[in-house]
C-alpha positions in Angstrom: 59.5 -62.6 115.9 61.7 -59.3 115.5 65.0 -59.1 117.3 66.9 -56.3 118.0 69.9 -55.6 115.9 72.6 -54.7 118.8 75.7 -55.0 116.6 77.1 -53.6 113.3 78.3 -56.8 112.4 75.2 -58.3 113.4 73.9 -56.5 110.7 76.8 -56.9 108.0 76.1 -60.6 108.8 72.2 -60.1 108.0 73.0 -58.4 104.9 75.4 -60.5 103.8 72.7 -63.6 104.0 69.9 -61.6 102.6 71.9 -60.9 99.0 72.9 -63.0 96.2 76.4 -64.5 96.3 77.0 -62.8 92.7 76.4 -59.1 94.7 78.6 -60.2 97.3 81.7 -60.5 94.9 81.6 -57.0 93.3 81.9 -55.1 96.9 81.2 -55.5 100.0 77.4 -56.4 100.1 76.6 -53.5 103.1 78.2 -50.9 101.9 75.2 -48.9 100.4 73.2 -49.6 103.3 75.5 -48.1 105.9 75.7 -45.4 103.3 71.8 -44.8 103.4 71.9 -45.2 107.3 74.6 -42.2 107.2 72.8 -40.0 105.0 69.6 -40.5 107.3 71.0 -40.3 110.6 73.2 -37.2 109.2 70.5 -35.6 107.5 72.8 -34.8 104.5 70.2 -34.2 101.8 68.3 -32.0 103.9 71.3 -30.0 104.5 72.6 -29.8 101.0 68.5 -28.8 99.9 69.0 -26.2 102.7 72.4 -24.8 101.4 72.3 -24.6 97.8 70.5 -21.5 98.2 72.3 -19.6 100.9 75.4 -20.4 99.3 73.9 -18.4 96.3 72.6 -15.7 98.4 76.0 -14.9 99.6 78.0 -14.9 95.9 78.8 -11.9 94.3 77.5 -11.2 90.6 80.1 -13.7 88.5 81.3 -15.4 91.9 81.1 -19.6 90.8 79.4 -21.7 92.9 81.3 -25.5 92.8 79.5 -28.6 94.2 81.7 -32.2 94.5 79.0 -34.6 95.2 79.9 -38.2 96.3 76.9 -40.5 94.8 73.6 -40.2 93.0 71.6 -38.9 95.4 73.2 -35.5 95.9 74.4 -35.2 92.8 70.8 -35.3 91.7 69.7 -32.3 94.4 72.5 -30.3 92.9 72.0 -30.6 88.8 68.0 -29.9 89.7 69.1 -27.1 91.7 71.6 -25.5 89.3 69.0 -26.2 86.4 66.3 -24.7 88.2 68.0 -21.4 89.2 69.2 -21.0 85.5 66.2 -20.9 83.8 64.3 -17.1 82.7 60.9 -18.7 82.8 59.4 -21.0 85.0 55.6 -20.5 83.7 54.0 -23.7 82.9 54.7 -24.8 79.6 50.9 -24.1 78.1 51.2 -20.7 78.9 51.7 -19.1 75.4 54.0 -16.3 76.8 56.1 -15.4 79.9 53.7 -13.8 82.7 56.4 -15.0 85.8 59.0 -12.2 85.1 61.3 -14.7 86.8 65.0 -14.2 85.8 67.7 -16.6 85.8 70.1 -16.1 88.9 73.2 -18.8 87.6 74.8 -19.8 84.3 75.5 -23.7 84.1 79.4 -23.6 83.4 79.2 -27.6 82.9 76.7 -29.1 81.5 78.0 -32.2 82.2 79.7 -32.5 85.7 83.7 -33.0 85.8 84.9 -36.3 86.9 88.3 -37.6 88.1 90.3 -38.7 85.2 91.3 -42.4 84.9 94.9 -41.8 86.2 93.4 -39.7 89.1 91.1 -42.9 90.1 94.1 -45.1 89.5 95.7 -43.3 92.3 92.6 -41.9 94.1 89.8 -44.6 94.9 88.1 -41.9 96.5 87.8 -40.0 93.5 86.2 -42.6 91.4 82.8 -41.7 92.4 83.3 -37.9 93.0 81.5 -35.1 90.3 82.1 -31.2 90.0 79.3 -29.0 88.9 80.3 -25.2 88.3 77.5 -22.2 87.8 78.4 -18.7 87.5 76.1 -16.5 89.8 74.3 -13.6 87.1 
């Protein structure tokens, strides 16, 4: 039978039986999954999907729009974003010419995003995991 879960560490202690003692030595074994329950409950992905393109709706021609994301997930939502909104065309690729007269509304600064130096990790945990992604708004 199902039980409730009525605890956090009721549930640290379920996660820390369900992995393999070689994942509990790297960190701590529920990390990522109070990290997903966050990002759920919080609806952060959502809200980033939902902001990317007010935030461009509001720049000026050559204001920058600058993204820190914290893990995979956004960063993802952000690079597909920035690629999307700097590309001319966006007719499917078997079309012999352009017939979207689409225009690109950002220039990719970075192609790759910024990350904190070693130095800045050293003294910045926080910063390990942290990535910068610049466009210029056209």
């Amino acid at each position: 039978d199902l039980f409730p879960i009525e605890s956090t560490m009721e549930l640290v202690e379920i996660i820390q039986n369900a992995v393999p003692a070689s994942y509990r030595r790297e960190k701590h074994p529920a990390r990522k999954t109070f990290q997903a329950l966050r990002i759920e409950v919080n609806g952060e992905l959502d809200a980033l999907q939902e902001v990317l393109p007010r935030a461009v709706d509001r720049l000026y021609p050559g204001g920058r729009l600058c993204v820190i994301t914290f893990h995979s997930l956004e960063d993802r939502i952000v690079k597909k974003f920035m690629q999307d909104k700097s590309r001319e065309c966006i007719c499917p690729p078997q079309l012999p010419i352009c017939v979207c007269d689409h225009h690109a509304e950002l220039e990719i600064i970075s192609r790759k995003p910024m990350i904190a130096s070693a130095e800045e990790s050293d003294s910045n945990p926080r910063s390990r995991s942290a990535k910068l992604r610049v466009a210029r708004k056209l």
